[in-house]
C-alpha positions in Angstrom: 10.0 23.4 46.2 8.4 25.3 43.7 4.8 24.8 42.3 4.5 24.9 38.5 1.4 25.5 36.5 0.4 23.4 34.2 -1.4 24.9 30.8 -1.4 22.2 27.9 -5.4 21.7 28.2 -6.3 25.7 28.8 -9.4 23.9 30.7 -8.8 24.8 33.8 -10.4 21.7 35.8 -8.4 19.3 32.6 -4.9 21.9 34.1 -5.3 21.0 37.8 -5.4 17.3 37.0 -2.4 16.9 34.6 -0.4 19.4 37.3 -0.8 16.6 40.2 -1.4 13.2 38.1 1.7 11.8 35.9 -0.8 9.1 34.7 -3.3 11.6 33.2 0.0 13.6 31.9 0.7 10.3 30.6 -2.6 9.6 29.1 -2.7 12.6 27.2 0.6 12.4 25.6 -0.4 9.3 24.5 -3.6 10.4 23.0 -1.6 13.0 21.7 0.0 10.5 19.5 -3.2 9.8 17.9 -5.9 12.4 17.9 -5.1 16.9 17.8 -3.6 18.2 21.4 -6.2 20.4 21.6 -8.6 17.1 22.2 -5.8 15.0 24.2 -5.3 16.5 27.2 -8.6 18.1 28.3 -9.9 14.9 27.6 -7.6 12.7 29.7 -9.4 14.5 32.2 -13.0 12.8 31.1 -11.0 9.6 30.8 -10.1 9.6 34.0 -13.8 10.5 35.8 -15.1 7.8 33.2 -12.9 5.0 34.2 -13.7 5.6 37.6 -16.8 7.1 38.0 -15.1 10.1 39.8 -12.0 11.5 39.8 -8.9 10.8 41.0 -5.2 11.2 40.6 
């Protein structure tokens, strides 16, 4: 299988995540519905360790 890189948050921490987690994918389309893409996805990211207190996906 081949791995795909991920570069809709050109964070590359905010990247990793959305490359391995459909829900934080998910989460930032979502917030992409509302609020720029440049602020969506890196910041599903934050959403993510703030739900939590770490992160996961």
């Amino acid at each position: 299988m081949e791995e795909h890189t991920v570069r809709l948050a050109q964070q590359p921490e905010a990247d990793e995540l959305l490359a391995r987690s459909p829900l934080a994918a998910l989460v930032g389309m979502l917030l992409d519905q509302q609020i720029p893409m440049e602020w969506a996805f890196p910041n599903a990211r934050n959403l993510c360790i703030n739900s939590t207190g770490r992160l996961r996906g």
